[in-house]
RODO-2510 file (C-alpha; in nm, 4 decimals, decimal comma):
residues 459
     n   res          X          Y          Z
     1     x     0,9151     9,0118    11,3981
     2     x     0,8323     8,7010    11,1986
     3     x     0,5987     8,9839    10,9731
     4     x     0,8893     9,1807    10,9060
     5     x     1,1478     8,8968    10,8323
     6     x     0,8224     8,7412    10,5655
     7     x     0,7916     9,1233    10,4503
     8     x     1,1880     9,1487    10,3871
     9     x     1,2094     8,7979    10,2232
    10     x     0,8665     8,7343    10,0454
    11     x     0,7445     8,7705     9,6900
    12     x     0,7333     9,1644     9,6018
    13     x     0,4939     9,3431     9,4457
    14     x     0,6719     9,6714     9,2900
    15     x     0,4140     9,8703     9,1551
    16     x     0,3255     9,9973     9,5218
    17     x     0,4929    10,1175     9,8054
    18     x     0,7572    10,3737     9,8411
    19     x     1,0282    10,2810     9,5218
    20     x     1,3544    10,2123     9,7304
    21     x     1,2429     9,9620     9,9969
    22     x     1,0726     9,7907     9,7307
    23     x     1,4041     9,7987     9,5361
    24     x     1,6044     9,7209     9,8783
    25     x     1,3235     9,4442     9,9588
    26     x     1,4006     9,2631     9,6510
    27     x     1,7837     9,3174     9,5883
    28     x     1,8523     9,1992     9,9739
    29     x     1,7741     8,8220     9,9118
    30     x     1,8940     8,8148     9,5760
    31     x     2,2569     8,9853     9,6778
    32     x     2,2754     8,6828     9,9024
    33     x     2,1723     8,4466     9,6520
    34     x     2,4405     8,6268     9,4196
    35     x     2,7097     8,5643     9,6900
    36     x     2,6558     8,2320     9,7036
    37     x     2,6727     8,1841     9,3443
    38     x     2,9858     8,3398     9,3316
    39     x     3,0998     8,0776     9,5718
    40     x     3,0909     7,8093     9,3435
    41     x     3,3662     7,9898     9,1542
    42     x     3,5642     8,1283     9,4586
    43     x     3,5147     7,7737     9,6298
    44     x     3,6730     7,6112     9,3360
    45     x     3,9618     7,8252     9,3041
    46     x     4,0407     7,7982     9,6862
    47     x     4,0400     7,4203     9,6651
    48     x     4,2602     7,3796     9,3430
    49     x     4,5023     7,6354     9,4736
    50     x     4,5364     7,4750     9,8030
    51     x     4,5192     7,1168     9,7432
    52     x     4,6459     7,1116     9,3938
    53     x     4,8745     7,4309     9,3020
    54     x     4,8839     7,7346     9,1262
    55     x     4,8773     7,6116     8,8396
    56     x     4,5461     7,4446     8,8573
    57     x     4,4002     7,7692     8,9933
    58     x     4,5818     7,8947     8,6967
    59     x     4,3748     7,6489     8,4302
    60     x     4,0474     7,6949     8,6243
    61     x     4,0753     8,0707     8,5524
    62     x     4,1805     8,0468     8,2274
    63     x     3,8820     7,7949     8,1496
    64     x     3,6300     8,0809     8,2478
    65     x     3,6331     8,3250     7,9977
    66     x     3,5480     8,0611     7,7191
    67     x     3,2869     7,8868     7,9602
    68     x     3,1197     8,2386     7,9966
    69     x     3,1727     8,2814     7,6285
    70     x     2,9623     7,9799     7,5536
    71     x     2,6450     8,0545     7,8111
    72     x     2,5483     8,3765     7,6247
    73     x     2,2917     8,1791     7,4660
    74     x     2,1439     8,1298     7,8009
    75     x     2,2043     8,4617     7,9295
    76     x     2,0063     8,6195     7,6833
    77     x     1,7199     8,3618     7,6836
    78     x     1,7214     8,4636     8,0817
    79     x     1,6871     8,8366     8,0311
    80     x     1,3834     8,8157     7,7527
    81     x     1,2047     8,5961     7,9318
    82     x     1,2536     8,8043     8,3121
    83     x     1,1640     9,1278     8,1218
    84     x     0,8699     8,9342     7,9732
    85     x     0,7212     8,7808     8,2935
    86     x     0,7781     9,1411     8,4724
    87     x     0,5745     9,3409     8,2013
    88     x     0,3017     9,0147     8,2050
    89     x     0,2598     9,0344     8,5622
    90     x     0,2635     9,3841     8,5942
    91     x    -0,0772     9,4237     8,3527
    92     x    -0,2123     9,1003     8,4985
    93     x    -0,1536     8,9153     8,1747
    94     x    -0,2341     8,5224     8,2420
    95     x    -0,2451     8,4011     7,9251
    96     x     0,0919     8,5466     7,7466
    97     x     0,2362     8,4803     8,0957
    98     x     0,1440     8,1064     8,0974
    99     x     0,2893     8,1126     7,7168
   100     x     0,5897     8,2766     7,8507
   101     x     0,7147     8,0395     8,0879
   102     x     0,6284     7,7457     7,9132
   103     x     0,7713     7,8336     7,6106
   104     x     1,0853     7,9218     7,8055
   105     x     1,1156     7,5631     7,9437
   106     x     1,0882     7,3747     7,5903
   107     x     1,3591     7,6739     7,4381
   108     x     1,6217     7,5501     7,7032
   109     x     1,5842     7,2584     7,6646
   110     x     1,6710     7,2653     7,3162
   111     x     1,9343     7,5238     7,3460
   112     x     2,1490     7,2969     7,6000
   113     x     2,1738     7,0162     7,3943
   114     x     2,2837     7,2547     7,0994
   115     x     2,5345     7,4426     7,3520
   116     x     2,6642     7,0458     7,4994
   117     x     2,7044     6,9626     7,1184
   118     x     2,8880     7,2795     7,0043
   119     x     3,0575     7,3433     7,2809
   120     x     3,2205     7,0112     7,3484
   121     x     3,3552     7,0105     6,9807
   122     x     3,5306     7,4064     7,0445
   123     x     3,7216     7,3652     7,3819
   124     x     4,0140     7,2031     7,2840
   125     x     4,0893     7,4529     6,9303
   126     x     3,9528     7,7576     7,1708
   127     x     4,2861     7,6481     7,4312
   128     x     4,4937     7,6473     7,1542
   129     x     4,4219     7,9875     6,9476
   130     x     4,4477     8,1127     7,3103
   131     x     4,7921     7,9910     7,3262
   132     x     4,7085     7,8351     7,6746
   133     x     5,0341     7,7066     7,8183
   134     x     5,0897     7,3096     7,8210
   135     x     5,0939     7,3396     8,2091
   136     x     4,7632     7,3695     8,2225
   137     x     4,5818     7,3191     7,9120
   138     x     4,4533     6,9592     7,9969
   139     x     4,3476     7,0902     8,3247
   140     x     4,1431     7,3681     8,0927
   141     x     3,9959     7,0838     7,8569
   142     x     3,9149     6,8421     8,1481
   143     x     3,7035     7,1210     8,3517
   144     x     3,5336     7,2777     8,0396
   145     x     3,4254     6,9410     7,9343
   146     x     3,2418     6,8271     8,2442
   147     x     3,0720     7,1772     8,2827
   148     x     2,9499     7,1179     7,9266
   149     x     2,8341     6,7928     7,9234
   150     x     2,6350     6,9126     8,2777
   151     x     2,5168     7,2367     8,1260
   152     x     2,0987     7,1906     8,1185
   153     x     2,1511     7,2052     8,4951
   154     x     2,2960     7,5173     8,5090
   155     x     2,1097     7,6823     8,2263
   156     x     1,7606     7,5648     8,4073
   157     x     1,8729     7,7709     8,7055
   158     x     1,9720     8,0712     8,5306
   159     x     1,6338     8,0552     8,3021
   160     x     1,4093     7,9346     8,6407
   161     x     1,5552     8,2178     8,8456
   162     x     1,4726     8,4373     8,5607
   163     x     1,1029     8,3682     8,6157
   164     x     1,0860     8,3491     8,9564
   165     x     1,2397     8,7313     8,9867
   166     x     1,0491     8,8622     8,6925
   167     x     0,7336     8,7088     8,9137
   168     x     0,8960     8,9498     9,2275
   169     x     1,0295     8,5813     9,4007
   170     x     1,4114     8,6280     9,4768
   171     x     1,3437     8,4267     9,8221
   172     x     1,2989     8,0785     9,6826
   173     x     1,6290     8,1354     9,4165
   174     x     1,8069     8,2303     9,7293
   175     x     1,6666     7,9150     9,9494
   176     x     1,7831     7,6799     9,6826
   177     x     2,1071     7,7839     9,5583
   178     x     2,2167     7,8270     9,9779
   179     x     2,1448     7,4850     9,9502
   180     x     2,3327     7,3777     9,6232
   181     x     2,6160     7,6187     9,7442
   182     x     2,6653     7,3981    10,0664
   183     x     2,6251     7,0881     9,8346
   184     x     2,9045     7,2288     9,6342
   185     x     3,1692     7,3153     9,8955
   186     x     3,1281     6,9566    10,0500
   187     x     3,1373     6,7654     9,7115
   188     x     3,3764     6,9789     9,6183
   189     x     3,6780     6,9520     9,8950
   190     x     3,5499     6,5272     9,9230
   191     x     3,6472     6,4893     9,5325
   192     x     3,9797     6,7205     9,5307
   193     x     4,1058     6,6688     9,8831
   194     x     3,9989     6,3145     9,9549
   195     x     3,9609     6,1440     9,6276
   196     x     4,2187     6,3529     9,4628
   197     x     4,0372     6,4503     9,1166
   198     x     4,2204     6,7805     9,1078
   199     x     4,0455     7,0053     8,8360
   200     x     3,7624     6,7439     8,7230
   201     x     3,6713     6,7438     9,1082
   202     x     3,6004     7,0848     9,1168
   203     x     3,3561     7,0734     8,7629
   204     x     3,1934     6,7273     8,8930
   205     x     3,0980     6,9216     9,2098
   206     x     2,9726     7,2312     9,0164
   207     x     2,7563     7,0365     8,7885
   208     x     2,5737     6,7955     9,0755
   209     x     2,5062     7,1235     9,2953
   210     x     2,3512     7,3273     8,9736
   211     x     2,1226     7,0476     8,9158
   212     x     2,0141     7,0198     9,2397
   213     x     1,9236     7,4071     9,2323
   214     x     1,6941     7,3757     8,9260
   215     x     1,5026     7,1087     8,9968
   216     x     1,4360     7,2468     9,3436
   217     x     1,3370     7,5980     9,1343
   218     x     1,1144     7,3899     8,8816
   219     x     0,9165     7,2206     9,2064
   220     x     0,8396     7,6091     9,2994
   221     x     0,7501     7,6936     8,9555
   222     x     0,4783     7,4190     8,9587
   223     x     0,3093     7,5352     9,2973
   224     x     0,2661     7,9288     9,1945
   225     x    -0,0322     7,8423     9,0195
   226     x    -0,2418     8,1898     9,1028
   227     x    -0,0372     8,3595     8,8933
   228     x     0,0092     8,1405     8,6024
   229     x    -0,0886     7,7908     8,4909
   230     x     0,2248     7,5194     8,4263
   231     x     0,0021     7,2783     8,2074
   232     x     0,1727     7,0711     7,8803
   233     x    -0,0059     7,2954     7,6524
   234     x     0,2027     7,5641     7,7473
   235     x     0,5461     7,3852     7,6775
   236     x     0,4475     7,3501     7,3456
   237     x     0,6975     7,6309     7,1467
   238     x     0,5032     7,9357     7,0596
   239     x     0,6344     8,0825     6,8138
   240     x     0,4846     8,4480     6,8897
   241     x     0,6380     8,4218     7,2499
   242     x     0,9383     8,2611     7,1351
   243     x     1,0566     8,5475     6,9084
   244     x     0,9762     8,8073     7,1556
   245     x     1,1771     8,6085     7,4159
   246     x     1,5106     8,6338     7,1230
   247     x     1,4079     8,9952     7,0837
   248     x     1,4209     9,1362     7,3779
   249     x     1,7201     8,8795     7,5028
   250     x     1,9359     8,8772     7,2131
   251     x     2,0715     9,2054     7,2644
   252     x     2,1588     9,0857     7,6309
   253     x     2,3168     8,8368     7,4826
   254     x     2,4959     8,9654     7,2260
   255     x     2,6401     9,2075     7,4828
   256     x     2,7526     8,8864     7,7542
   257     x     2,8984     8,7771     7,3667
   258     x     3,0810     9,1124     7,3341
   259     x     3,2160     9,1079     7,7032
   260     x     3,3004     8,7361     7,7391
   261     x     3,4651     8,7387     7,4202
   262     x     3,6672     9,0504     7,5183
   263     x     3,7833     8,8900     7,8173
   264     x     3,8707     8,5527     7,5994
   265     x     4,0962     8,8173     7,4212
   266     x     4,2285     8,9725     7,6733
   267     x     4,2968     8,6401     7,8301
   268     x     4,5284     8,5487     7,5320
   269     x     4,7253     8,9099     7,6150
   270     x     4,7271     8,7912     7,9517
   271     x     4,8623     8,4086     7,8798
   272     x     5,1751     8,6493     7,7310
   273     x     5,2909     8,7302     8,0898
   274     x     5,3291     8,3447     8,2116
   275     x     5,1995     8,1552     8,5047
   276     x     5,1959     8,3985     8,7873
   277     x     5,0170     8,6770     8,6179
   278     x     4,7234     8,4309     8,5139
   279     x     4,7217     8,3165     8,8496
   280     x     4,6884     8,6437     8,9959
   281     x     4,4032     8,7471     8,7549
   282     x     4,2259     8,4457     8,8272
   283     x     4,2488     8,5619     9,1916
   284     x     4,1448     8,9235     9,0987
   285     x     3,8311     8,7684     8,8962
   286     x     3,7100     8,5972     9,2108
   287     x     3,7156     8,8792     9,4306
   288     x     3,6056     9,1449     9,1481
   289     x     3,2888     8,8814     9,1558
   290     x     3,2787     8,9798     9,5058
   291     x     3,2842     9,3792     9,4448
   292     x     3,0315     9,3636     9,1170
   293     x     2,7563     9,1663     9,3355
   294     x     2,6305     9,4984     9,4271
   295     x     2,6167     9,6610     9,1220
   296     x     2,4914     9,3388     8,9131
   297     x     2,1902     9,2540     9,2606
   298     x     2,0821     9,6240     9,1711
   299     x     2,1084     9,6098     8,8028
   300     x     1,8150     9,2957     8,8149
   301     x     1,6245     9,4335     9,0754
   302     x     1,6089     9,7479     8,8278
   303     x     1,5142     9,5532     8,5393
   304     x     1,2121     9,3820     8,7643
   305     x     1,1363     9,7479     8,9410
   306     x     1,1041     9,8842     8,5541
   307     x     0,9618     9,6108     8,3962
   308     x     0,6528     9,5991     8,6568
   309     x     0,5831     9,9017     8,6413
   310     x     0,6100     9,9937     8,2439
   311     x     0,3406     9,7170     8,2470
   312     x     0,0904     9,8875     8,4992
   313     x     0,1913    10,2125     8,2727
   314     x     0,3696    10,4288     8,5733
   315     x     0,6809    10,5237     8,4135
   316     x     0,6996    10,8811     8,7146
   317     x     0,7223    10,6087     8,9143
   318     x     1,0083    10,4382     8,6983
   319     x     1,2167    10,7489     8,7134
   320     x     1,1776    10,7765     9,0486
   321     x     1,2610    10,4014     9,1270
   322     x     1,5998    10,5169     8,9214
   323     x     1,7421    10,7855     9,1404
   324     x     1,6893    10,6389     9,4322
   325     x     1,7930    10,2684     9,3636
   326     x     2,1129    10,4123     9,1755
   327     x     2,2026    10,5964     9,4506
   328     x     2,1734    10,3193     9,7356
   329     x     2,4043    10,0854     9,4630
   330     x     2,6939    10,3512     9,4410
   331     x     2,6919    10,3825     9,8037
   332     x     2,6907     9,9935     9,8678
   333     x     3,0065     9,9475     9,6334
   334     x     3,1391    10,2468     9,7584
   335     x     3,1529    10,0983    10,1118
   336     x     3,2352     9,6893     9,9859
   337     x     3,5142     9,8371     9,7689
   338     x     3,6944    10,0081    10,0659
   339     x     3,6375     9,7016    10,2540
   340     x     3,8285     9,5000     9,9780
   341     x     4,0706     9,7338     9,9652
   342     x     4,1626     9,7858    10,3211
   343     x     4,1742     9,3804    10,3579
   344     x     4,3018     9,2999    10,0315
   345     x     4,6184     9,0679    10,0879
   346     x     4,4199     8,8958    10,3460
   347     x     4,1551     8,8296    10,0915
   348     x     4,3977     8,7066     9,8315
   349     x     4,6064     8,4700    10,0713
   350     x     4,3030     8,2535    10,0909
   351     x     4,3479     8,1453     9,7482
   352     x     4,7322     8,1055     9,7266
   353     x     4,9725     7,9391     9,9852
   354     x     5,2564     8,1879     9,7661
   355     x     5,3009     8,5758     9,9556
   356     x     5,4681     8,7265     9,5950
   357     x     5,1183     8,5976     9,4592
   358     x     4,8735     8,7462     9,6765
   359     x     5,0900     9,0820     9,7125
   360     x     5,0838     9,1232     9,3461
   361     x     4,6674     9,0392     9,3522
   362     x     4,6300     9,2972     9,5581
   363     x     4,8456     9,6021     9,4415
   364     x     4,6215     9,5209     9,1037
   365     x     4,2640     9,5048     9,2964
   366     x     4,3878     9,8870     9,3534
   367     x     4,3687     9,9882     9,0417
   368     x     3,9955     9,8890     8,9448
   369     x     3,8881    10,0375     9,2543
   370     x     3,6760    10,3460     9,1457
   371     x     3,5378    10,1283     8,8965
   372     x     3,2941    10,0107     9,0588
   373     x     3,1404    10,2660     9,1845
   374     x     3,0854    10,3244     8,7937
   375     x     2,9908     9,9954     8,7282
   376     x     2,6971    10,0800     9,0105
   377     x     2,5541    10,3576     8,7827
   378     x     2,6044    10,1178     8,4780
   379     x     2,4106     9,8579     8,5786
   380     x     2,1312    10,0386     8,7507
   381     x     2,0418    10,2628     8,4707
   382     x     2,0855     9,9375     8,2057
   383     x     1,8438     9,7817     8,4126
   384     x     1,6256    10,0230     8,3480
   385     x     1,6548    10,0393     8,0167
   386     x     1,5825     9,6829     7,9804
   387     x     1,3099     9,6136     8,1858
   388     x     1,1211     9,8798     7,9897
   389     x     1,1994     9,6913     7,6969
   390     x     1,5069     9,8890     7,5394
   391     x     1,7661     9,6240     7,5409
   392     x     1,9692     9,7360     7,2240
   393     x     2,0884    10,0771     7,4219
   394     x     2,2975     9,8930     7,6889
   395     x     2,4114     9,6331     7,3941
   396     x     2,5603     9,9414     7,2090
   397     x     2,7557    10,0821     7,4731
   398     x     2,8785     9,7492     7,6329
   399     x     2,9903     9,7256     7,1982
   400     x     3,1511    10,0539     7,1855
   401     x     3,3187    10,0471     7,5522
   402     x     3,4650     9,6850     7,5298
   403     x     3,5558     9,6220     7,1813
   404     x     3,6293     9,9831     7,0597
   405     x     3,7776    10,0963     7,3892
   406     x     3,9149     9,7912     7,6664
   407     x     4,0382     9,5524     7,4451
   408     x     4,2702     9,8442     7,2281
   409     x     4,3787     9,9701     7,4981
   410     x     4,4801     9,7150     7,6668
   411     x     4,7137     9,5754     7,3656
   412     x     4,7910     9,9336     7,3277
   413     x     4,9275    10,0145     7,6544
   414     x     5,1187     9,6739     7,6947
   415     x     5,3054     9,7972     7,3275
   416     x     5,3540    10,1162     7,4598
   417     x     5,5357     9,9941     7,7992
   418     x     5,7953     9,7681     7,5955
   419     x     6,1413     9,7971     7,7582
   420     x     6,4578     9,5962     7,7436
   421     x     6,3795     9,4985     8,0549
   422     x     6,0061     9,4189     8,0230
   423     x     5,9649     9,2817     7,6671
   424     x     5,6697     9,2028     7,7272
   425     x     5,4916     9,5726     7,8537
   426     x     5,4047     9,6051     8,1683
   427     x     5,0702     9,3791     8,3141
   428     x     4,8979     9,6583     8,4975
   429     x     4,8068     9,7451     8,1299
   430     x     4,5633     9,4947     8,1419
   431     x     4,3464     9,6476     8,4651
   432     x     4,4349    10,0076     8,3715
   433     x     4,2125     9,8973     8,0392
   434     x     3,9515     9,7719     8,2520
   435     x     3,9259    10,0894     8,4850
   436     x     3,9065    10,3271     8,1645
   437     x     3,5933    10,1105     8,0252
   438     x     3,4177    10,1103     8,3282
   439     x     3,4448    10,4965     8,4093
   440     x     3,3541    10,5517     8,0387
   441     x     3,0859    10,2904     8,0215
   442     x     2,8597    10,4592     8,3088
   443     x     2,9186    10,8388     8,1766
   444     x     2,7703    10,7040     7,8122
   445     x     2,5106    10,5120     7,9825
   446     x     2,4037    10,7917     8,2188
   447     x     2,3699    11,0111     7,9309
   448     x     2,1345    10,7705     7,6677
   449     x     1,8944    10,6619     8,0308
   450     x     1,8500    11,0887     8,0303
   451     x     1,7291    11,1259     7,6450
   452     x     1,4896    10,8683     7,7709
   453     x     1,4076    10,6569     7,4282
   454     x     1,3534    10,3613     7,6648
   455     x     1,0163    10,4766     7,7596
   456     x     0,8958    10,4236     7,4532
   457     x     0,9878    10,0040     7,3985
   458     x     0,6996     9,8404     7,6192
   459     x     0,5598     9,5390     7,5094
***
């Protein structure tokens, strides 16, 4: 038994075995790990809405979108160097993998302090153009700042975790963030609910609990030494390994850029409808984090699966690894998405103590239902893609569906429900958008993963 459970949760190897238990092997742990880091989100939004009011879940929701908007940097810095450490490891690559990581280290470090800088200076004009109500605009600018001026601990994580699945380790990400995740809660319902800190509570708690995470990942980093060596030589920059790293990870970020700043726009449509509609999107966000964990677990155990294996040169095996592990995601979201629709205004009264609120939440979570089976094929077959190397392809269609197709439609369809009655147009615009994207999204994607160009960007 104790085999098995080491088998199920150890460091995988996917350039053996039969594709989709190696897929299922390595997405288990990580789905977990991706659970509990979408309870640092959920956690914070069920304090502030309970202890503090709607509209503090309101401002924490509102806050997001920009936050996101400002951590593509390290999104994309995460992605190049995963895909690099998968292909590395795959052909047995020391040397450039050594390079690799420790050029990855120094480049973080550097980017936070640019990010913490930049950022810091942009929340307060990004609240305004967004025409954030005065309700809750200090409670935006209060959390933003504290996540900002705390930001090397969460962009260590991200980058760390990067490695250590790009290595075939999504055990010791899971270990650690279980363990920042229970920090979290704790710190998080001590600084709202007994020292009443409201909104900066929530951020303060988030920050100490990331930091905590990444210094536990760097300690593992530092004891993998048969695969790679962590000596100071290595965290000098490379310039060879640092390009590579913005080549491949630029388009992944560029395409976090494209969606995050979409959603900052579509925030400002949303801001239109007052108080209780921001509140309930907020709510739909947290449990739509929920319903992608599938899709998104899948989508990085893809780009690992592919990226291993384009380095030990068995791209039959690639293909096969595709079917199969986009089949098992559609099913999974499939079965959590009837789940979250059969128990939806349960789900949603955990974040409001007002019925009208999590009513409303719910009759919306209908409408992005299908999505996600979508989403599922999306994010399997851009895995793919990327861990081969072809990271431009799923930057082009995340381009065409969000900007030339969400974010149109969803002005377009509020303009085109206008009434007397509803000046405004009518909300469900806004998810009706987000369902049409989605749907869209995985038929382009499906078709650009068959004419198989991917194959041919390697390392």
């Amino acid at each position: 038994m104790l085999e098995k459970f080491k088998s199920l949760f150890g460091q995988v190897d996917m350039t053996e075995g039969v594709p989709w238990q190696k897929i299922v092997a390595f997405t288990i742990p990580m789905l977990i790990g991706n659970i509990a880091q979408q309870l640092y989100n959920t956690v914070d939004s069920i304090v502030v809405g309970k202890y503090v009011g709607d509209n503090a879940l309101a401002a924490v929701g509102s806050a997001s979108p920009i936050f996101n908007l400002l951590l593509v940097l390290f999104v994309g810095i995460s992605m190049g160097v995963s895909i690099m450490v998968s292909q590395y490891f795959g052909s047995h690559d020391r040397e450039n993998l050594s390079r690799t990581i420790g050029s990855s280290i120094t480049l973080t470090a550097a980017a936070s302090i640019l990010l913490m800088v930049i950022g810091s200076l942009s929340v307060r004009p990004l609240l305004v153009l967004l025409d954030t109500p005065d309700a809750i605009i200090d409670w935006c600018a209060s959390y933003l700042m504290i996540l900002l001026l705390g930001i090397a601990g969460l962009a260590y994580y991200n980058i760390l975790c990067g490695i250590l699945r790009g290595l075939g380790d999504s055990l010791s990400a899971l270990v650690y963030l279980l363990v920042a995740t229970v920090i979290n809660i704790v710190l998080d319902v001590w600084f709202v609910a007994g020292l009443d800190m409201k909104v900066a509570g929530v951020a303060l708690a988030t920050v100490i609990a990331q930091l905590i995470s990444s210094v536990l990942c760097i300690r593992k980093l530092r004891k993998m030494t048969d695969f790679f060596d962590m000596k100071m030589q290595y965290l000098k920059p490379d310039r060879k390994n640092i390009l590579t790293v913005i080549r491949l990870g630029l388009p992944s970020g560029i395409t976090q850029a494209i969606f995050s700043l979409a959603m900052v726009i579509v925030q400002s449509l949303t801001n239109s409808f007052g108080e209780m509609i921001i509140a309930a999107n907020v709510i739909i966000m947290r449990v739509d984090g929920f319903a992608m964990m599938p899709n998104f677990s899948f989508g990085t155990a893809m780009t690992t699966y592919a990226g291993q294996n384009v380095g030990a040169k068995q791209y039959d095996r690639v293909r096969q690894g595709a079917k199969q592990g986009t089949l098992i995601a559609a099913c999974t979201s499939a079965a959590i998405t009837g789940l979250i629709l059969l128990f939806g205004p349960y789900l949603m009264g955990i974040f409001t103590n007002t019925r009208e609120l999590a009513v409303l939440s719910a009759d919306m979570m209908k409408i992005l239902a299908a999505g996600y089976i979508a989403m599922a094929v999306t994010q399997s077959l851009s895995g793919i893609m990327r861990g081969a190397g072809d990271t431009m392809t799923p930057m082009w269609i995340s381009l065409m569906t969000t900007v030339a197709i969400r974010v149109p439609l969803a002005y377009g369809l509020v303009y085109l429900t206008r009434t007397p009655d509803l000046p405004q147009g009518r909300y469900e615009s806004l998810w009706i958008s987000t369902l049409c994207s989605w749907i869209l999204g995985a038929l382009i994607t499906f078709f650009f993963y068959l004419l198989g160009r991917w194959k041919k960007k390697a390392l």
